[in-house]
mmJSON file of the N, C-alpha and C atoms, coordinates in Angstrom:
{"data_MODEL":{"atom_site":{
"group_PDB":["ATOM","ATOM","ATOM","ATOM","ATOM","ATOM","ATOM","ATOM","ATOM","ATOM","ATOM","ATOM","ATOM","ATOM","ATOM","ATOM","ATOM","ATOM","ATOM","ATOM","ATOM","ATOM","ATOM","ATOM","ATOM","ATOM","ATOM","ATOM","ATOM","ATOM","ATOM","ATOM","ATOM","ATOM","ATOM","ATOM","ATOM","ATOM","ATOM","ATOM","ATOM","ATOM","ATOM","ATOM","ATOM","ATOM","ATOM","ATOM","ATOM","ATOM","ATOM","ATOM","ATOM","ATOM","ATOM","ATOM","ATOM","ATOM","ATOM","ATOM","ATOM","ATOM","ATOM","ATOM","ATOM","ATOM","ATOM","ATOM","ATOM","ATOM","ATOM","ATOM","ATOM","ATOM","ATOM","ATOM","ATOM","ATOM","ATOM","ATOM","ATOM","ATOM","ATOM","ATOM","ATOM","ATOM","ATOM","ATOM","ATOM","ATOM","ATOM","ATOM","ATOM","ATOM","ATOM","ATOM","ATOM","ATOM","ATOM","ATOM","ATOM","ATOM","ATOM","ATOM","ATOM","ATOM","ATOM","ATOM","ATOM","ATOM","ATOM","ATOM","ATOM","ATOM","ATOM","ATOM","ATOM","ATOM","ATOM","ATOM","ATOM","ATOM","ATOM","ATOM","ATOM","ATOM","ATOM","ATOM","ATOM","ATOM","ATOM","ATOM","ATOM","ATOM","ATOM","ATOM","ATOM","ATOM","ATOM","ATOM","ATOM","ATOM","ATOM","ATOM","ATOM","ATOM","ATOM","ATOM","ATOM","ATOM","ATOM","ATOM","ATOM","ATOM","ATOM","ATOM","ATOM","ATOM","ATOM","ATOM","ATOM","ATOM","ATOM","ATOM","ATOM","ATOM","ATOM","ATOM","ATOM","ATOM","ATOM","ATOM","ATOM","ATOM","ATOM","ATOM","ATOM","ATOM","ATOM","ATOM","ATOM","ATOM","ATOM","ATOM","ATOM","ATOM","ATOM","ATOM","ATOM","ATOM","ATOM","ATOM","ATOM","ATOM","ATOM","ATOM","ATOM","ATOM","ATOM","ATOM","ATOM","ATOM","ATOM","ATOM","ATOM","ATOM","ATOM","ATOM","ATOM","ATOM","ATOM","ATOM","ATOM","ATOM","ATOM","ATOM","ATOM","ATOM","ATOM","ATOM","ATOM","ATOM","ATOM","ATOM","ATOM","ATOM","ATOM","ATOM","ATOM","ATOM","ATOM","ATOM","ATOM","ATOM"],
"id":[1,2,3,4,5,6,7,8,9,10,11,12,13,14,15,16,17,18,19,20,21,22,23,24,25,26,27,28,29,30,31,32,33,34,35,36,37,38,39,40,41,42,43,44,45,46,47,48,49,50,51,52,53,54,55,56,57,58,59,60,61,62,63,64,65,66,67,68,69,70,71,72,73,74,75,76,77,78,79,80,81,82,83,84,85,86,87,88,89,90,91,92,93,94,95,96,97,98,99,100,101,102,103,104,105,106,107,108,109,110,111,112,113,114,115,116,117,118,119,120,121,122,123,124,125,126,127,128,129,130,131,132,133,134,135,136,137,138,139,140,141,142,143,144,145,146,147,148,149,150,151,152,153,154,155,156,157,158,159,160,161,162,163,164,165,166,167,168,169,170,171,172,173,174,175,176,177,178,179,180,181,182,183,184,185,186,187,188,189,190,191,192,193,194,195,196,197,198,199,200,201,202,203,204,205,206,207,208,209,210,211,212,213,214,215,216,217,218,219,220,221,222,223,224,225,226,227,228,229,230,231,232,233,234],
"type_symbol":["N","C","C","N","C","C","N","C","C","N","C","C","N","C","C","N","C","C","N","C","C","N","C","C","N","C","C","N","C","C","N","C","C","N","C","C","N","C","C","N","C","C","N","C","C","N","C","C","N","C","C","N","C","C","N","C","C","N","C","C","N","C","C","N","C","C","N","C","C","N","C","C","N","C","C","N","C","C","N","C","C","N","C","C","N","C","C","N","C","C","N","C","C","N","C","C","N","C","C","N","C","C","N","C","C","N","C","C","N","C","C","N","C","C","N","C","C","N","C","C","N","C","C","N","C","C","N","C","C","N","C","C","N","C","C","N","C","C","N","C","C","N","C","C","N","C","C","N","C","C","N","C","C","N","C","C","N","C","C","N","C","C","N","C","C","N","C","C","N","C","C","N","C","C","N","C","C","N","C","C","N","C","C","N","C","C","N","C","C","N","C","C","N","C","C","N","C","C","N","C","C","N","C","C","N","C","C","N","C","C","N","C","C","N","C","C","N","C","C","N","C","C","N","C","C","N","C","C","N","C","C","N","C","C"],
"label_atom_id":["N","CA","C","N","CA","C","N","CA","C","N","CA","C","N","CA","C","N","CA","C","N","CA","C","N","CA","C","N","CA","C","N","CA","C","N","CA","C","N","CA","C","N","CA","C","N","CA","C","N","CA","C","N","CA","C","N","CA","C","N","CA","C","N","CA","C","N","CA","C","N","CA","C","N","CA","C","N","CA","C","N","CA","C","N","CA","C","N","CA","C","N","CA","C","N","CA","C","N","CA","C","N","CA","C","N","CA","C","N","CA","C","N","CA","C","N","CA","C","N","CA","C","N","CA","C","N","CA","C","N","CA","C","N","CA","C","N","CA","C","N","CA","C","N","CA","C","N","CA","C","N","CA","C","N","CA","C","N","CA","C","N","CA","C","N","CA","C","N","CA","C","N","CA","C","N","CA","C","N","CA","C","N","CA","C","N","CA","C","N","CA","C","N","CA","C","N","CA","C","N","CA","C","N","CA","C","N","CA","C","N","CA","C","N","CA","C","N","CA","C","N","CA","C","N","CA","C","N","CA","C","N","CA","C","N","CA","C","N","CA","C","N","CA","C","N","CA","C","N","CA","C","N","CA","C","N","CA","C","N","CA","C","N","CA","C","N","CA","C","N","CA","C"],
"label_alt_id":[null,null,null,null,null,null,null,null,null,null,null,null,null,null,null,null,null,null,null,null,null,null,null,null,null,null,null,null,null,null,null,null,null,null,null,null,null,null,null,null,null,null,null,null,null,null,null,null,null,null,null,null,null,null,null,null,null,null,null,null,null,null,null,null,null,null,null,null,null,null,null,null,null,null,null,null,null,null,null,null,null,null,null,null,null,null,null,null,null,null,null,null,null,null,null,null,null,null,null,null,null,null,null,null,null,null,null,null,null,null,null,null,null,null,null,null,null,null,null,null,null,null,null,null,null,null,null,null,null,null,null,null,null,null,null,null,null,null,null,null,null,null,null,null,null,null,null,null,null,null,null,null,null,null,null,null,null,null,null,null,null,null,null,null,null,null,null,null,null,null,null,null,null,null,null,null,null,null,null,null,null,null,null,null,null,null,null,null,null,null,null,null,null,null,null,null,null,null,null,null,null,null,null,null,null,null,null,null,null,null,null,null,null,null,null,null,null,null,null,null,null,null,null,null,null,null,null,null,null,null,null,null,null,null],
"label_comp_id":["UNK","UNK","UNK","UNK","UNK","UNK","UNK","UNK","UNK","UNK","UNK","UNK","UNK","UNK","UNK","UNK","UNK","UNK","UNK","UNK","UNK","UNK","UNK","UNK","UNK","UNK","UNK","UNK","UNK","UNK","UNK","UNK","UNK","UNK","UNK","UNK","UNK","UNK","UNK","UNK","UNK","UNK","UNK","UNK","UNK","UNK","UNK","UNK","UNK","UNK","UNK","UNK","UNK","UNK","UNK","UNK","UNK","UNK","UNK","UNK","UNK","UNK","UNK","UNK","UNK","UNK","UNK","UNK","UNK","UNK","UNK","UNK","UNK","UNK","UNK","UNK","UNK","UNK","UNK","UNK","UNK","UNK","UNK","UNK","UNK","UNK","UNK","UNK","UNK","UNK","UNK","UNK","UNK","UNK","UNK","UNK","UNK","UNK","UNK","UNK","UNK","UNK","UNK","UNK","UNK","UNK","UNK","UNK","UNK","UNK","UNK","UNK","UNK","UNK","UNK","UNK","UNK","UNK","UNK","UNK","UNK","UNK","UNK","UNK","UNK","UNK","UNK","UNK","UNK","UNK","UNK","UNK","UNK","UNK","UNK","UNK","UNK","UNK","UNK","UNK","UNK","UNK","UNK","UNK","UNK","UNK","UNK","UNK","UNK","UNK","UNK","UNK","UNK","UNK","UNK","UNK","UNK","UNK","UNK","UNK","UNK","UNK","UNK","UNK","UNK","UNK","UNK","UNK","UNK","UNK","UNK","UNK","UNK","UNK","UNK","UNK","UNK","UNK","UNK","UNK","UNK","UNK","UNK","UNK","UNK","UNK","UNK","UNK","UNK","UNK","UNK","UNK","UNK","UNK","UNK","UNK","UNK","UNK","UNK","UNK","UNK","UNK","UNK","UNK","UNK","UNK","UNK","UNK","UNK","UNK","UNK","UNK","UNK","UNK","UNK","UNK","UNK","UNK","UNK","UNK","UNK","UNK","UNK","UNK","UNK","UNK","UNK","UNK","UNK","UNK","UNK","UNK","UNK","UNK"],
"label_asym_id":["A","A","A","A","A","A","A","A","A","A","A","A","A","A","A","A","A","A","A","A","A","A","A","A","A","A","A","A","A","A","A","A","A","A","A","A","A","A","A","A","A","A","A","A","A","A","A","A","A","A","A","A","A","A","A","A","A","A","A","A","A","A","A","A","A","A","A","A","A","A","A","A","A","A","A","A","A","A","A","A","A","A","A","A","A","A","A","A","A","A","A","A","A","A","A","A","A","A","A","A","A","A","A","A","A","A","A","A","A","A","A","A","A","A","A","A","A","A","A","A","A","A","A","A","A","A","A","A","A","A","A","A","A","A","A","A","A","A","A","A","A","A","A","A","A","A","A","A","A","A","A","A","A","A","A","A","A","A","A","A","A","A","A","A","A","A","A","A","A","A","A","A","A","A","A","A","A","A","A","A","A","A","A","A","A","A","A","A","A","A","A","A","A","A","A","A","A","A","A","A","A","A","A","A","A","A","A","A","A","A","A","A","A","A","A","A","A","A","A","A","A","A","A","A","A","A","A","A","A","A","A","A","A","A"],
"label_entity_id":["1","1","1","1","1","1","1","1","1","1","1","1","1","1","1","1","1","1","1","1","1","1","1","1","1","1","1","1","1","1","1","1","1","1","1","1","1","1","1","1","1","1","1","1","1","1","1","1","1","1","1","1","1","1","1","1","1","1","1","1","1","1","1","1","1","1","1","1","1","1","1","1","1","1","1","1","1","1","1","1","1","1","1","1","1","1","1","1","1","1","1","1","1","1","1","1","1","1","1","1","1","1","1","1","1","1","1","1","1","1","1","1","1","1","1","1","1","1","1","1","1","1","1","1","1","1","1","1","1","1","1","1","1","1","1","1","1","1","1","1","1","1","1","1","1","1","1","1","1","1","1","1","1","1","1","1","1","1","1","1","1","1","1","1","1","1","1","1","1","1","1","1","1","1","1","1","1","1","1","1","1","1","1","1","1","1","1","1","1","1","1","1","1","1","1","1","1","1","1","1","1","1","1","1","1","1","1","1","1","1","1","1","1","1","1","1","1","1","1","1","1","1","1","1","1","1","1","1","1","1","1","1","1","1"],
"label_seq_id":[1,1,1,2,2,2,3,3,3,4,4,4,5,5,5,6,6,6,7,7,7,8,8,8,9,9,9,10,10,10,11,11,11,12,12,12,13,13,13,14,14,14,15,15,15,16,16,16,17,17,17,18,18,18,19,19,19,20,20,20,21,21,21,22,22,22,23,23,23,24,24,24,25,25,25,26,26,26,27,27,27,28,28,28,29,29,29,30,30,30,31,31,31,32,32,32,33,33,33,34,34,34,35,35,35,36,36,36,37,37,37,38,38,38,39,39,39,40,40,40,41,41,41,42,42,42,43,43,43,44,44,44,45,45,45,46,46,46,47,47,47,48,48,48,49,49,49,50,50,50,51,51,51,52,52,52,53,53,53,54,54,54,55,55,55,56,56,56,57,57,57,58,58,58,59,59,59,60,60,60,61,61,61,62,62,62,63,63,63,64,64,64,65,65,65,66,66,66,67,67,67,68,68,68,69,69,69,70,70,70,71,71,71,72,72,72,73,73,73,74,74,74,75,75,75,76,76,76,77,77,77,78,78,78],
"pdbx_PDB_ins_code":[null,null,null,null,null,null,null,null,null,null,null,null,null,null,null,null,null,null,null,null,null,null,null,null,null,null,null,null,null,null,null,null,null,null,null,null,null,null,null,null,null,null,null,null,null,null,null,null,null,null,null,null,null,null,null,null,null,null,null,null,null,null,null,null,null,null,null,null,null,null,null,null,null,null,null,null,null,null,null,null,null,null,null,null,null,null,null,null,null,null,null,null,null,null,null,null,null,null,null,null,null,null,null,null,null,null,null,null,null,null,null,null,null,null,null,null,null,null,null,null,null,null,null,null,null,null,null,null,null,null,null,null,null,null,null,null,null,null,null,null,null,null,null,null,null,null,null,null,null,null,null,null,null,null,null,null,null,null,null,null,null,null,null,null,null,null,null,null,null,null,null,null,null,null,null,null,null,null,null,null,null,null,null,null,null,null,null,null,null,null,null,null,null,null,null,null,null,null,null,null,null,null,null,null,null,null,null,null,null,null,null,null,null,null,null,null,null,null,null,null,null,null,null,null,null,null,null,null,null,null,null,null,null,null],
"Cartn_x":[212.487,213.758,213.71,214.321,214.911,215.76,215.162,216.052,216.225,217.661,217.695,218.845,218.985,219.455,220.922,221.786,223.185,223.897,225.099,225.798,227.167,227.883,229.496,230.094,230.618,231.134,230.07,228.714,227.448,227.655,227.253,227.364,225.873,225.819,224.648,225.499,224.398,225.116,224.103,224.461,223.83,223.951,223.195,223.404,224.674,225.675,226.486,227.536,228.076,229.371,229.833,228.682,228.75,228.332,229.359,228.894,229.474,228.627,228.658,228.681,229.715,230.026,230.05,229.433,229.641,230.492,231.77,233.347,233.234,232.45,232.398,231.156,231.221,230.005,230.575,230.187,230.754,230.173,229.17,228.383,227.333,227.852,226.421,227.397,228.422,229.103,229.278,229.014,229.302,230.086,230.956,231.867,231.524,231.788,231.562,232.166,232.306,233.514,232.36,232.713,232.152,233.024,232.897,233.254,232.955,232.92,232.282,233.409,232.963,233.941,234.051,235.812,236.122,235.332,234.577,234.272,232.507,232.19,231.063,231.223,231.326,231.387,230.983,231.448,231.2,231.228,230.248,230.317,229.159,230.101,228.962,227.868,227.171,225.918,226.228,226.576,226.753,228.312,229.023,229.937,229.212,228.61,227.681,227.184,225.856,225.342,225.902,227.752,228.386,228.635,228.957,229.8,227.95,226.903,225.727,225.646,225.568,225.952,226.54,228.012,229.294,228.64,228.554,228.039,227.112,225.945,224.899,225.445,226.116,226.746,227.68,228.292,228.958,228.621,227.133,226.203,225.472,225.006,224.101,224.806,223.332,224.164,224.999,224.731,225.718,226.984,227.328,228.658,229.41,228.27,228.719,228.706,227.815,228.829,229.412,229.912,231.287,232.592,232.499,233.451,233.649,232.845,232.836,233.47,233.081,233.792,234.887,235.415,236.906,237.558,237.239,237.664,237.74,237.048,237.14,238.013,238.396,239.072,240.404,240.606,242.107,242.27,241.634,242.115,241.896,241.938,242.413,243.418,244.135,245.388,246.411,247.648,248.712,249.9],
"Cartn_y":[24.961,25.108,24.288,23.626,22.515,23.272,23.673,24.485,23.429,23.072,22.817,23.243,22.954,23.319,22.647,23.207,22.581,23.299,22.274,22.678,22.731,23.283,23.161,22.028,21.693,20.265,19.125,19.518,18.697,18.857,18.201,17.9,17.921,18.275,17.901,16.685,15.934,15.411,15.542,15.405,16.253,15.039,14.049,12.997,12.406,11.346,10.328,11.398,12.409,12.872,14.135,15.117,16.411,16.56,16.781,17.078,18.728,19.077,20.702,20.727,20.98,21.031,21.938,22.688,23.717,23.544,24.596,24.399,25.626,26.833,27.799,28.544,28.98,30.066,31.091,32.262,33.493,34.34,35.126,36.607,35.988,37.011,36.877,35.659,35.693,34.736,32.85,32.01,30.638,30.313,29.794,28.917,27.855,27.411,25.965,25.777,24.41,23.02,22.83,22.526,21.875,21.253,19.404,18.56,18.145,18.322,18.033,17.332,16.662,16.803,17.763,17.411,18.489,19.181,18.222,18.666,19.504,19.012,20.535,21.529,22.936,23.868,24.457,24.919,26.093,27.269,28.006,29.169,30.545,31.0,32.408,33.225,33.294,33.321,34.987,35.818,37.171,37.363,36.525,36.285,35.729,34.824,34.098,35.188,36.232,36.958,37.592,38.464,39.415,38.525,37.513,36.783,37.02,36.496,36.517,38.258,38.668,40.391,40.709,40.449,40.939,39.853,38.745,37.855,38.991,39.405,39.856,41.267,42.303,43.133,42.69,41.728,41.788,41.572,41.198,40.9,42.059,42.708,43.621,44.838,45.033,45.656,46.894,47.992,49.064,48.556,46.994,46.389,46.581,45.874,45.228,46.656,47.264,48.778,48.651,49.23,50.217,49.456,47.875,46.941,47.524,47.106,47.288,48.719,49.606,51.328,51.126,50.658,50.606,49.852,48.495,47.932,48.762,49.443,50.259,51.058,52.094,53.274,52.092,51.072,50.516,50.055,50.136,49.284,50.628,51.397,53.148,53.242,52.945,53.797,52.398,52.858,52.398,53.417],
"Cartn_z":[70.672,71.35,72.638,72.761,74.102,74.965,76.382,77.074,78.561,79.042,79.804,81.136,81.783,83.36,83.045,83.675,83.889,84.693,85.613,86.621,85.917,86.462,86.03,86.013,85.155,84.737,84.261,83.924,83.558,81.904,81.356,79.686,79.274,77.607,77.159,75.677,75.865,74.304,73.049,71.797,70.624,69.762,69.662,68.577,69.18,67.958,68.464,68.866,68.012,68.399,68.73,69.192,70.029,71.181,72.15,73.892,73.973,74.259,75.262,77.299,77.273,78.521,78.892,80.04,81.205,81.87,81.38,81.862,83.328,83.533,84.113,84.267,85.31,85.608,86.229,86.079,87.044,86.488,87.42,86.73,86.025,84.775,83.302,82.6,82.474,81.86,82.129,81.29,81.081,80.232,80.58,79.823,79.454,78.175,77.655,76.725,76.743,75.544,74.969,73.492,72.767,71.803,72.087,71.398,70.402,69.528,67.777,66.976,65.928,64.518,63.972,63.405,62.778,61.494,61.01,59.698,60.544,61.094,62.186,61.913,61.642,61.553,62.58,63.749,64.884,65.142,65.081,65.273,66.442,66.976,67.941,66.696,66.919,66.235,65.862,66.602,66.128,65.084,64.877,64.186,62.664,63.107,61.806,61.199,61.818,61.299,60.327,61.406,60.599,59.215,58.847,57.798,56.59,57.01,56.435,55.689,56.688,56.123,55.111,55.28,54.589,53.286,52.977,51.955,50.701,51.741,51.148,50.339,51.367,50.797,49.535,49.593,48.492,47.365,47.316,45.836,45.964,46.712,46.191,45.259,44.527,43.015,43.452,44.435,44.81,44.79,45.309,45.898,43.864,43.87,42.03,41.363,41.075,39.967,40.941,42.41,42.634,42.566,41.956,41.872,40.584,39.117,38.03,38.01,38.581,38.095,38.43,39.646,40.118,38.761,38.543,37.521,36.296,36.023,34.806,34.631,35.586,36.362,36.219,36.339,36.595,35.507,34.313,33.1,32.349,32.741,31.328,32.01,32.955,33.265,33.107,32.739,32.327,32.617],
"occupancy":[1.0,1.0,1.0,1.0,1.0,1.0,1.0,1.0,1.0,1.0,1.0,1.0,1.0,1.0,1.0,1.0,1.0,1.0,1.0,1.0,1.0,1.0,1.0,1.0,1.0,1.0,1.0,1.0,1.0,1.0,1.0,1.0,1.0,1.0,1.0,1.0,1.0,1.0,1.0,1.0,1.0,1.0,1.0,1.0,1.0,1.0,1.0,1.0,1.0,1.0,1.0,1.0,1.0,1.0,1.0,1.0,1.0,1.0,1.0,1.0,1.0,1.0,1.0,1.0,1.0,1.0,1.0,1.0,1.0,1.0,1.0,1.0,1.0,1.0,1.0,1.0,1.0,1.0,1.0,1.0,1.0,1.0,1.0,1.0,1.0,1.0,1.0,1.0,1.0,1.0,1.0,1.0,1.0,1.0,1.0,1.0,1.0,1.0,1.0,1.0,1.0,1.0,1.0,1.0,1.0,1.0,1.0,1.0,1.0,1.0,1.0,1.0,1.0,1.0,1.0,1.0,1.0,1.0,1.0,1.0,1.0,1.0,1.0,1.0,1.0,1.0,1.0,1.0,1.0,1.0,1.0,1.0,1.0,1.0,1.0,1.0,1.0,1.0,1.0,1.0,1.0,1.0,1.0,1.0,1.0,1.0,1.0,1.0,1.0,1.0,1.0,1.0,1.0,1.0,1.0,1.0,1.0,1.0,1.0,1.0,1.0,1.0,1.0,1.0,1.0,1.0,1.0,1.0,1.0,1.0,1.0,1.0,1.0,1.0,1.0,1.0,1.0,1.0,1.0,1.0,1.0,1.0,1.0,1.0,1.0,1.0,1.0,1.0,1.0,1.0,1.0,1.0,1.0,1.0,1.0,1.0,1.0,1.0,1.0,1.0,1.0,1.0,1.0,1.0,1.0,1.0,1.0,1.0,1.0,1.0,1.0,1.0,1.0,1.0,1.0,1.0,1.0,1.0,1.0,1.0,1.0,1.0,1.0,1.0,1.0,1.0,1.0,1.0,1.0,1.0,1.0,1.0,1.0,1.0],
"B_iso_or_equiv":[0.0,0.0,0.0,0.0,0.0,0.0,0.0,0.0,0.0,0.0,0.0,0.0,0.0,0.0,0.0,0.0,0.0,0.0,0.0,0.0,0.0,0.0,0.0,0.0,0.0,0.0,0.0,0.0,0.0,0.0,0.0,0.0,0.0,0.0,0.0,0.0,0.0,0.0,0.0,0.0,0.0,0.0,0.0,0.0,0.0,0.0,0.0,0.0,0.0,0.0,0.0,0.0,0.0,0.0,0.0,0.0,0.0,0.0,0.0,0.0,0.0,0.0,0.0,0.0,0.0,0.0,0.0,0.0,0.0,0.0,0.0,0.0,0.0,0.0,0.0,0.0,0.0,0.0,0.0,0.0,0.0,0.0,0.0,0.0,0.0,0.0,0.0,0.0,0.0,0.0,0.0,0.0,0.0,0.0,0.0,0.0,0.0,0.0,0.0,0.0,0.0,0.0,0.0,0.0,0.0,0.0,0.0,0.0,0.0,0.0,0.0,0.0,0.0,0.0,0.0,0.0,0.0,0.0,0.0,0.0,0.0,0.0,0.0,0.0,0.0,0.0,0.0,0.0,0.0,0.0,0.0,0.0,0.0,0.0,0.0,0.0,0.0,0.0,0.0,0.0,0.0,0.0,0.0,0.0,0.0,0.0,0.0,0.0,0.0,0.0,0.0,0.0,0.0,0.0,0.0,0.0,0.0,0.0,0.0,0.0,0.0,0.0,0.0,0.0,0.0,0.0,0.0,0.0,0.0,0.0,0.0,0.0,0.0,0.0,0.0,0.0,0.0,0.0,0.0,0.0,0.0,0.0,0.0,0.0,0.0,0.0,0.0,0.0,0.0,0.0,0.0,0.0,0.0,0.0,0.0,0.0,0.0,0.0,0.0,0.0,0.0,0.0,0.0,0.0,0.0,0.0,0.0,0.0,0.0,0.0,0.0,0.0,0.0,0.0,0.0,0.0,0.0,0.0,0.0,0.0,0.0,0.0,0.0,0.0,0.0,0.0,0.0,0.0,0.0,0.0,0.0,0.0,0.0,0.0],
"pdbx_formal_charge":[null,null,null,null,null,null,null,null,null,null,null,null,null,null,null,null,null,null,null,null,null,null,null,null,null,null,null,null,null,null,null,null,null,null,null,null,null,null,null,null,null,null,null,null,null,null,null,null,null,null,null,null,null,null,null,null,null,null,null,null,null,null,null,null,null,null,null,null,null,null,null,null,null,null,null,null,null,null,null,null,null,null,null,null,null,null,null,null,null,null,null,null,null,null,null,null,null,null,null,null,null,null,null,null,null,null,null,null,null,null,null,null,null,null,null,null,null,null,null,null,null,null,null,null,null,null,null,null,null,null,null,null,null,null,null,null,null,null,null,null,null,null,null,null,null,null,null,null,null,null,null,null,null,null,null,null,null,null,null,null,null,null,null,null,null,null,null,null,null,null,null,null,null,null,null,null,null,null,null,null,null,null,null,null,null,null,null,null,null,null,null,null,null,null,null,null,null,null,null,null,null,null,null,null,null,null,null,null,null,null,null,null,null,null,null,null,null,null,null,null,null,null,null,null,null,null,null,null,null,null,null,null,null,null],
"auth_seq_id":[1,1,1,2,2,2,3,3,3,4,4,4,5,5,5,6,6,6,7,7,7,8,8,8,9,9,9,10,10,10,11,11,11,12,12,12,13,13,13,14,14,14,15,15,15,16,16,16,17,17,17,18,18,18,19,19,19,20,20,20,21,21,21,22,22,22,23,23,23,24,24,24,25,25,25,26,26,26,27,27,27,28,28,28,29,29,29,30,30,30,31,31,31,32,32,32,33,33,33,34,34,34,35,35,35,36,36,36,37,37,37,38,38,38,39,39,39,40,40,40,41,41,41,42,42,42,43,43,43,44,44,44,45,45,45,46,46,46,47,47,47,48,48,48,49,49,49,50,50,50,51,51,51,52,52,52,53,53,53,54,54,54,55,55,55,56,56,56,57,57,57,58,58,58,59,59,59,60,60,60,61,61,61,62,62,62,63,63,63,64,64,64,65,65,65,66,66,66,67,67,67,68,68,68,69,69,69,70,70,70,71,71,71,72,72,72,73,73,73,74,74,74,75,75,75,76,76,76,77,77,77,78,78,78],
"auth_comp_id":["UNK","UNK","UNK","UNK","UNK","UNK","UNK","UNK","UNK","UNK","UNK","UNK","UNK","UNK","UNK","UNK","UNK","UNK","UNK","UNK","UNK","UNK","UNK","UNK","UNK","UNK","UNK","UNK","UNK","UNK","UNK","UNK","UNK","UNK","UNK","UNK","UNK","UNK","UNK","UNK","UNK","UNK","UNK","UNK","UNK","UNK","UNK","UNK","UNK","UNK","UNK","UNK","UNK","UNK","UNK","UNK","UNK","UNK","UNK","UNK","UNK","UNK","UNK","UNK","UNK","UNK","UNK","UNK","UNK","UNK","UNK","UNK","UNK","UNK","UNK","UNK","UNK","UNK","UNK","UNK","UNK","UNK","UNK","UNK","UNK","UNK","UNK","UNK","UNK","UNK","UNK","UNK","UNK","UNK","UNK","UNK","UNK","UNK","UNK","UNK","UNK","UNK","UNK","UNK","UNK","UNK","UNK","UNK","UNK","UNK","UNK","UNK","UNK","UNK","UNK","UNK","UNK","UNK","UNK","UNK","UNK","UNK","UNK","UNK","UNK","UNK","UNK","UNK","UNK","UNK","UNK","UNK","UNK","UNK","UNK","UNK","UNK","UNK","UNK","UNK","UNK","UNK","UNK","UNK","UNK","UNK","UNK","UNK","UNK","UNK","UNK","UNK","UNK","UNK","UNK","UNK","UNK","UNK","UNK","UNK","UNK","UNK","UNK","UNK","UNK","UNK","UNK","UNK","UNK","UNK","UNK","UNK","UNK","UNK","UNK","UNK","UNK","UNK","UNK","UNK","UNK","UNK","UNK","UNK","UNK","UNK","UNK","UNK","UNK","UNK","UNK","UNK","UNK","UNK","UNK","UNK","UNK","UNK","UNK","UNK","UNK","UNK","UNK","UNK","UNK","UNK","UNK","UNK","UNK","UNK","UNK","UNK","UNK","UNK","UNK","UNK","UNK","UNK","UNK","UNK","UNK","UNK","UNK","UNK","UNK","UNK","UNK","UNK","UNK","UNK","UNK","UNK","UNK","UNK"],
"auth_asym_id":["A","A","A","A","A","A","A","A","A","A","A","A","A","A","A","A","A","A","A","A","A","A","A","A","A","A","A","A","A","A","A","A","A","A","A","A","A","A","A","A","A","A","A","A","A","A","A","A","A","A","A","A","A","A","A","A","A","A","A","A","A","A","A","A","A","A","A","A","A","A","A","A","A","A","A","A","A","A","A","A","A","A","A","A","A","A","A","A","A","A","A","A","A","A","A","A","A","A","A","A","A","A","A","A","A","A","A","A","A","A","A","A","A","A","A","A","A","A","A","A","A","A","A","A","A","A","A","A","A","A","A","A","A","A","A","A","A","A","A","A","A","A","A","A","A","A","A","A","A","A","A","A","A","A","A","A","A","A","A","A","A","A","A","A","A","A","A","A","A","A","A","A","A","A","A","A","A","A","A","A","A","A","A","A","A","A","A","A","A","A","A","A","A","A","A","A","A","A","A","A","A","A","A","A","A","A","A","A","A","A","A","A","A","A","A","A","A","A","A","A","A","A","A","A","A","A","A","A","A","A","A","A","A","A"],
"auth_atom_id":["N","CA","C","N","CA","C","N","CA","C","N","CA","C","N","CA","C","N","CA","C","N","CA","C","N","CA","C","N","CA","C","N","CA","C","N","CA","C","N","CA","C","N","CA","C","N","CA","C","N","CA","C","N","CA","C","N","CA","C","N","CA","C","N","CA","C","N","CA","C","N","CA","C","N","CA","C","N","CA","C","N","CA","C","N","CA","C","N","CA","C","N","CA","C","N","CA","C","N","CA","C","N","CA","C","N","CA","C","N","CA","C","N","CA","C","N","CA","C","N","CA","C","N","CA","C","N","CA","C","N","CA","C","N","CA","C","N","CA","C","N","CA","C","N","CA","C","N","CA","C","N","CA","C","N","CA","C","N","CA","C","N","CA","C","N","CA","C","N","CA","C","N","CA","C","N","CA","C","N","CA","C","N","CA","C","N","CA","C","N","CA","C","N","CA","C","N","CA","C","N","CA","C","N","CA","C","N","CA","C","N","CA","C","N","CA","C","N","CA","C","N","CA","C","N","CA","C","N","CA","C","N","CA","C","N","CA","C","N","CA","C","N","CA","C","N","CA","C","N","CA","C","N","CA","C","N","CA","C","N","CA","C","N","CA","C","N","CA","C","N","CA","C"],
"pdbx_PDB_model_num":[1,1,1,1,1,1,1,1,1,1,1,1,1,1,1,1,1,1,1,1,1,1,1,1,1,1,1,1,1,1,1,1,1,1,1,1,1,1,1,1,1,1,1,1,1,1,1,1,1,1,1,1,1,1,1,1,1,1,1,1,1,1,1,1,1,1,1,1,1,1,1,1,1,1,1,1,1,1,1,1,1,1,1,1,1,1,1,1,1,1,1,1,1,1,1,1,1,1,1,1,1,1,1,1,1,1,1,1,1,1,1,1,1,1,1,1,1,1,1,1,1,1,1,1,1,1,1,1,1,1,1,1,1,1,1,1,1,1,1,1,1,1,1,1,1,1,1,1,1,1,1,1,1,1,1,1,1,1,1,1,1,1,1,1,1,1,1,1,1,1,1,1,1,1,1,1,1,1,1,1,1,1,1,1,1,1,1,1,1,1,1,1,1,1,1,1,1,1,1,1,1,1,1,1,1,1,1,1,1,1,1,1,1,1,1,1,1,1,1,1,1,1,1,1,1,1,1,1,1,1,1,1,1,1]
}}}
């Protein structure tokens, strides 16, 4: 991990076409831009996790029967 120092309004750049800028400081909190392409995918890492989660849940086999029973349960009734 590469950790470095920055002031407000100081940039890091990331290869040819991502800069992270320190837009704010105040408190525990920093603000920052990040300039990327669109096709980048960006995301807060505890957001990522939740999506990794919800993924996993939805294959594990509890997810799969209680899909399959519902499905079942909806195709006897008419």
């Amino acid at each position: 991990m590469l950790i470095l120092s920055r002031k407000k309004n100081e940039s890091i750049h990331i290869g040819d076409n991502i800069i992270i800028t320190v837009l704010d400081i105040g408190g525990d909190n920093i603000k920052i831009g990040i300039d990327a392409p669109k096709n980048i995918q960006v995301f807060r890492s505890e957001l990522l996790k939740a999506i990794e989660q919800e993924n996993k849940n939805a294959v594990s086999p509890q997810s799969v029967i209680k899909d399959l029973a519902q499905f079942i349960k909806g195709t006897g009734k008419k």
